[in-house]
N, C-alpha and C positions, 0 to 999 in steps of 0.2 A: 504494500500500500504506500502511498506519497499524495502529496499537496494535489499532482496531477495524476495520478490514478484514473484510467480509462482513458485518458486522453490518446488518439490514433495520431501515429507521427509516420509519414514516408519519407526517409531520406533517399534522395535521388543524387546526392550531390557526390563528389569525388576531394581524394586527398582531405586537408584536417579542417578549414574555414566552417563552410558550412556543415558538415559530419560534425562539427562538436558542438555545434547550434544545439544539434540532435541529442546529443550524447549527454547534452546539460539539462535537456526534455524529459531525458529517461534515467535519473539520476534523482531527479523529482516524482519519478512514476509512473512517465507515459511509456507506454508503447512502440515502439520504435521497429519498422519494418526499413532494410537496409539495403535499397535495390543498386545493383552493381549490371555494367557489362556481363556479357558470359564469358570476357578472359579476365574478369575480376577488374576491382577498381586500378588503378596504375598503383597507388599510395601501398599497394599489398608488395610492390616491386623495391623500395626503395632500399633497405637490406643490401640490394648487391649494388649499388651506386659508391663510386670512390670519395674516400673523408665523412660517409656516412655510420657512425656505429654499429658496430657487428655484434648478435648475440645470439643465444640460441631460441628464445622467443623472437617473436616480431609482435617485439614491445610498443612500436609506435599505431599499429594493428588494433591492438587489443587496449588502448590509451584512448581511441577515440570512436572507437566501434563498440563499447564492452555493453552488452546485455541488448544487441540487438536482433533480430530476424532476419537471416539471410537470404534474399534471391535475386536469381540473375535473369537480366532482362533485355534482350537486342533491344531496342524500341524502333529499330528498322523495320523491323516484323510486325504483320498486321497481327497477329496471333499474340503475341506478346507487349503489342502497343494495347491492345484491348485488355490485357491483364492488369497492365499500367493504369486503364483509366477504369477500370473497376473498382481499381484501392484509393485513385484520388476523390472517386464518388462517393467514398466513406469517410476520407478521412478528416481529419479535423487539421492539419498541419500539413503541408508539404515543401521540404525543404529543396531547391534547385541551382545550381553551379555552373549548368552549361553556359557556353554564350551564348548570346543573344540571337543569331541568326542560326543556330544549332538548334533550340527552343522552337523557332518560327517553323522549323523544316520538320523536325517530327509533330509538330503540332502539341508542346507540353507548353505553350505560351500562358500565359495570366487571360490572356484574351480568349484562347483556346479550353480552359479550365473553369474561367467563371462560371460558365451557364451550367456546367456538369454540377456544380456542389457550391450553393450559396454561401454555406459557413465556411468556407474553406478559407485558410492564410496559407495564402501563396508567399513564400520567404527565398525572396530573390539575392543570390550571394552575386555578384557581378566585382572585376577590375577595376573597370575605369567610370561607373554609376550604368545608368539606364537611357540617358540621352547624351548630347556633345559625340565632338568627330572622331572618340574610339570607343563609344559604348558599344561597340559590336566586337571590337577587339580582346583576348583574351590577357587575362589579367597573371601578378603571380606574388606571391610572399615577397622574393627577394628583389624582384625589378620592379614592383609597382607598391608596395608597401613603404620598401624597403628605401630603394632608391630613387623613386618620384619624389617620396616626401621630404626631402632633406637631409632624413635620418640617417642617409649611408655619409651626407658629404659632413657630417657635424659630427659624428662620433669618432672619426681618426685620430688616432692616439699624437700625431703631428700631420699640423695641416697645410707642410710640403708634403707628407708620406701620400700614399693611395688611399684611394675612398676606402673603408670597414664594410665587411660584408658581413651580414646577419647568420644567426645560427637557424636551425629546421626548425619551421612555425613560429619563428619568434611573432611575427604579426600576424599570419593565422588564428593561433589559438585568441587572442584578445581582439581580431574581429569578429569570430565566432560569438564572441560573448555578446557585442552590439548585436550581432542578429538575435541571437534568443532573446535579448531584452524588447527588440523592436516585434518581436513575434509573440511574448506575454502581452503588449501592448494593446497588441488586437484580439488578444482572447477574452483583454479584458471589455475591451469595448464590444464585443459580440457576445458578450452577458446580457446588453441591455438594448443592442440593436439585433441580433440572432445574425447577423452578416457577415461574410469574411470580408476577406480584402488582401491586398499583394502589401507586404513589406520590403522594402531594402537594405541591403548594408552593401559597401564596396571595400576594396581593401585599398584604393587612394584615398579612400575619404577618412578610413581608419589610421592610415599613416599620418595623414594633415592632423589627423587630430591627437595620435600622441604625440607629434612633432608641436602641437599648437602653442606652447608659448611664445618659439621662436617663428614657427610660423603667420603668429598675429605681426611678431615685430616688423616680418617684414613687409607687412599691410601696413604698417604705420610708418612705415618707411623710416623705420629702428635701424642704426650701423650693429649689426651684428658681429662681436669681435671674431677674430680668429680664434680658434682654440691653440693655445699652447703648450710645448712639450714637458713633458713632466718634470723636469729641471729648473724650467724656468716659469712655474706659474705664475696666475694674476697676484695667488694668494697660496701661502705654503701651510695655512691653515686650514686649507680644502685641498687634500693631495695624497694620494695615494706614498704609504713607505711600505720598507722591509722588514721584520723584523731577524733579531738573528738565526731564528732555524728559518729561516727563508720564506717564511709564510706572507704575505702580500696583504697591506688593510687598508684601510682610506679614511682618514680624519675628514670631517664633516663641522668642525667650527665656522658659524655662519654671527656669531655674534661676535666680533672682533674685539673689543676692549677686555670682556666680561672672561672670554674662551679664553682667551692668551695667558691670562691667570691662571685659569684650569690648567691651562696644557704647560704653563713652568710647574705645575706641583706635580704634573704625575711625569717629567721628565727629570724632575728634582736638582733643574739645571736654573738656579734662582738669577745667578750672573747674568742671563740673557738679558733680565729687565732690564739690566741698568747700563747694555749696550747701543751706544747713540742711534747705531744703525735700526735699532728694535724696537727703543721702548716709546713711539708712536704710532700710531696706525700706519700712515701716512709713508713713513720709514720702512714698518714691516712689507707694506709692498708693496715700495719702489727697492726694497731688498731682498723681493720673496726667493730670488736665485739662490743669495747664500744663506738664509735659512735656512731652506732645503735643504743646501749639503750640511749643513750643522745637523740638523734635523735626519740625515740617513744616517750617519754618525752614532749620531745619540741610540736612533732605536735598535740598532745594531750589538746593542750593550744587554736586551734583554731578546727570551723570548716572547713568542706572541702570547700564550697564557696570559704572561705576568704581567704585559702593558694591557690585555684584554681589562684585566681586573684593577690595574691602574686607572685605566678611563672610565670605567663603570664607577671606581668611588670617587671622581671629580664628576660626574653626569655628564662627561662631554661624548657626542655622539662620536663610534664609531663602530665601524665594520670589517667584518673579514672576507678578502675576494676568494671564493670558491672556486672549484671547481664541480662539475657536476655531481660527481661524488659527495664531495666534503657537501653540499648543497644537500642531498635526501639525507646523509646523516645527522644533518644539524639537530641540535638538540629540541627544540621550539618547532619542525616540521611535521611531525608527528602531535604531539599537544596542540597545536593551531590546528589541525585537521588539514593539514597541507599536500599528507600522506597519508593516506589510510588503508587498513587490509581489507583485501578482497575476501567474496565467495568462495565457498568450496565448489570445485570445479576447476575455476580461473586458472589461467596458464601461468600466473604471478602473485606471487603473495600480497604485495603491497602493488598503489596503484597513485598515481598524479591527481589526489579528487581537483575536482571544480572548485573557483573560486568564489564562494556565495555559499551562506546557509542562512536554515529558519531557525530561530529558536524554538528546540521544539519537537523538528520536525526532521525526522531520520531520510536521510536518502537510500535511495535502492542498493542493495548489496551490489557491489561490481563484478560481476562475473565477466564469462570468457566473453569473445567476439565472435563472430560468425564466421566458416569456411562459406568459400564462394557458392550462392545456393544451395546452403545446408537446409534450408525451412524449405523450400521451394515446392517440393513437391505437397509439403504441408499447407502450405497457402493456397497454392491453386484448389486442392479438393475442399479447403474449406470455402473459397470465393463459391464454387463447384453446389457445395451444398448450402448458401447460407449462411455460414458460418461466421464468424468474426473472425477475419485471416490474422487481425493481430494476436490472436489468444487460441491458435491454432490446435 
C-alpha cells in the first residue's frame, strides 16, 4: 500500500529522465507497467560502454526500473501499437521520451491520446521543450543538460583548462524529479476537474535552472567572474585543502570577519591574526594566494578525522570530497534514508531511494526490475480477459 496505491503508470520512456519520473510513482505505490522495444531499452546496454562502471549486477537497471512490469512492444506493429493503446485507455499516467516527430509517426502524440482517455496525464520528457527551432531534435544529459546550460563551461576546475564533463545522470535523475512533480500537479487538479492533461519537463530547461543563479546574472547583464585555480582563489576561506592522509575537504567560511576567528582556533595558528597581510578582510583576499599555501601547510600537520572534529567544535562549515564509495558509506546516508535496503528478491541489498518523503508514510519495498518482457505474456491475457494488466 502507498499514498498512491492503484494508481496505473505506463512508462514508455527510455534511459533514466523520464523512467525515474516512474520509479518515484511507484515508490509511492503506483503501478508501474514498463514498456520497452523488443531488443530492450538501450539504458539495459550501458554496462559495456568504456569509463562506465562495471559490476556484476546492472545496478543502474535495477536503480530506476525497481518494482516495475515488464513488456516489450514494437509500436511499428499494428498488433502491438493496439496493445499500447489499450493500456493508455486505462491508464491514469503515461510517461513518454521519444521525440517529437517519432511520437507524431507512431501516432502516441498528446493529440493522438486525448480522445482515447480523458483523465489521462500525458508526461512529456523532451530536450530542447515542445516548441522553438529544435523541439523536434533529440535531447541528452551531457550535451543538452549539461553543456547548453552553462554548467559544463562554469564548473572547470581552471578556466584556461577544458570545459568539465558530467558524470551518468547527473541531470537526469533531478529532471526526472521536475516531471513527477509536474505530473502530481495534474493528479491533483483532476480531483476536482476529472480531466487529464499533457505535462512537460525538458532537460534544457532543467539545466537553466540548476544553473539559474548564474544564469539570471547573465539576464541582468551581471560580469560573471572567471572561476579560479585552486591556488589562487577569490577567497582561501572557500577552498578546497589536503589533509595529511591525503583525504580532500572544502572549507565553506562565507562569513568572513566572524569564520577567520573560527578557522585561527581550530588551526591553532593564532600568529596569523596579527599578520599585516591577514588580519583585514580586504588583505585576506587581495592575499588569498599565500594563505592558501600557508593554509596547505598547516593542514598537512593533521589528519582529516582530527581537523573533521576540529571544525565541528568551532561550527565552521565543512566537508569531505568523496568518492562514490566513501559517499554510500557515509555515516548520515543511511539515517537520512538516503540509502535504504531493499526487498527480498532484489538483485541488491541496498538501493539509491528517492529524494522526498511523507511523514508517515512508508514507501514500497524496492524490489528487483524487470527482464525484457518478463510480465508480457501476463499482461496481454489479462488486457485479453479484463483484467487489470497492472495487477496481472
Amino acid at each position: 500500500m502507498g499514498i498512491l496505491d492503484g494508481l496505473k503508470v505506463i512508462d514508455a520512456a527510455s534511459f533514466i529522465a523520464g523512467p525515474s519520473a516512474a520509479t518515484l510513482l511507484g515508490d509511492f505505490g503506483a503501478d508501474v507497467i514498463k514498456v520497452e522495444p523488443p531488443g530492450g531499452d538501450g539504458y539495459r546496454r550501458l554496462l559495456g560502454l568504456p569509463g562506465f562502471p562495471t559490476a556484476d549486477v546492472d545496478y543502474h537497471w535495477q536503480l530506476d526500473n525497481r518494482n516495475k512490469l515488464g513488456l516489450a512492444l514494437d509500436l511499428r506493429d499494428d498488433a502491438d501499437r493496439q496493445v499500447f493503446l489499450d493500456l493508455a485507455a486505462q491508464a491514469d499516467v503515461l510517461v513518454v521520451n521519444h521525440p517529437l516527430p517519432v511520437r507524431r509517426k507512431l501516432g502516441i502524440a498528446w493529440g493522438d491520446l486525448r480522445g482515447l482517455n480523458p483523465g489521462l496525464i500525458y508526461a512529456s520528457l523532451t530536450g530542447f521543450g515542445e516548441t522553438g527551432p529544435e523541439a523536434d531534435s533529440p535531447g541528452f544529459d551531457l550535451s543538452t543538460y549539461w553543456a547548453r546550460s552553462g554548467l559544463m563551461d562554469q564548473v572547470r576546475p581552471d578556466m584556461d583548462g577544458p570545459p568539465a564533463p558530467s558524470v551518468a545522470g547527473q541531470g537526469d535523475h533531478p529532471t526526472g524529479v521536475a516531471l513527477f512533480g509536474a505530473i502530481m500537479l495534474a493528479l491533483y487538479e483532476r480531483q476536482s476537474t476529472g480531466r487529464g492533461r499533457e505535462v512537460q519537463s525538458s532537460l534544457i530547461a532543467n539545466g537553466l535552472w540548476s544553473n539559474a543563479c548564474l544564469a539570471q546574472a547573465a539576464l541582468a547583464g551581471g560580469d560573471i567572474p572567471r572561476r579560479r585555480p585552486r591556488h589562487a582563489p577569490f577567497s582561501a576561506l572557500v577552498n578546497t585543502y589536503r589533509a595529511r592522509d591525503r583525504k580532500w575537504f572544502i572549507v565553506s567560511a562565507l562569513e568572513p570577519e566572524r569564520d577567520w576567528q573560527r578557522l585561527l582556533r581550530v588551526i591553532e595558528h593564532p600568529g596569523l591574526a596579527d599578520d599585516p597581510r591577514f588580519s583585514a578582510i580586504e588583505g585576506r583576499r587581495e592575499n588569498a594566494a599565500a594563505l592558501t599555501t600557508l593554509l596547505d601547510d598547516i593542514f598537512l600537520e593533521r589528519d582529516w578525522p582530527d581537523w573533521r572534529a576540529r571544525f565541528e567544535a568551532e561550527r565552521l562549515s565543512v566537508g569531505p570530497v568523496y568518492s562514490p564509495q566513501d559517499a554510500v558509506a557515509d555515516a548520515q546516508a543511511r539515517p537520512s534514508a538516503a540509502v535504504r535496503r531493499t526487498a527480498d528478491g532484489a538483485l541488491m541489498a541496498e538501493v539509491i531511494d528517492s529524494p522526498l518523503w511523507l511523514e508517515g508514510e512508508a514507501k514500497r519495498p524496492a524490489g528487483r526490475a524487470p527482464a525484457t518482457d518478463e510480465h508480457g505474456k501476463l499482461i496481454r491475457s489479462a488486457l485479453k480477459d479484463g483484467r487489470s494488466p497492472w495487477r496481472p
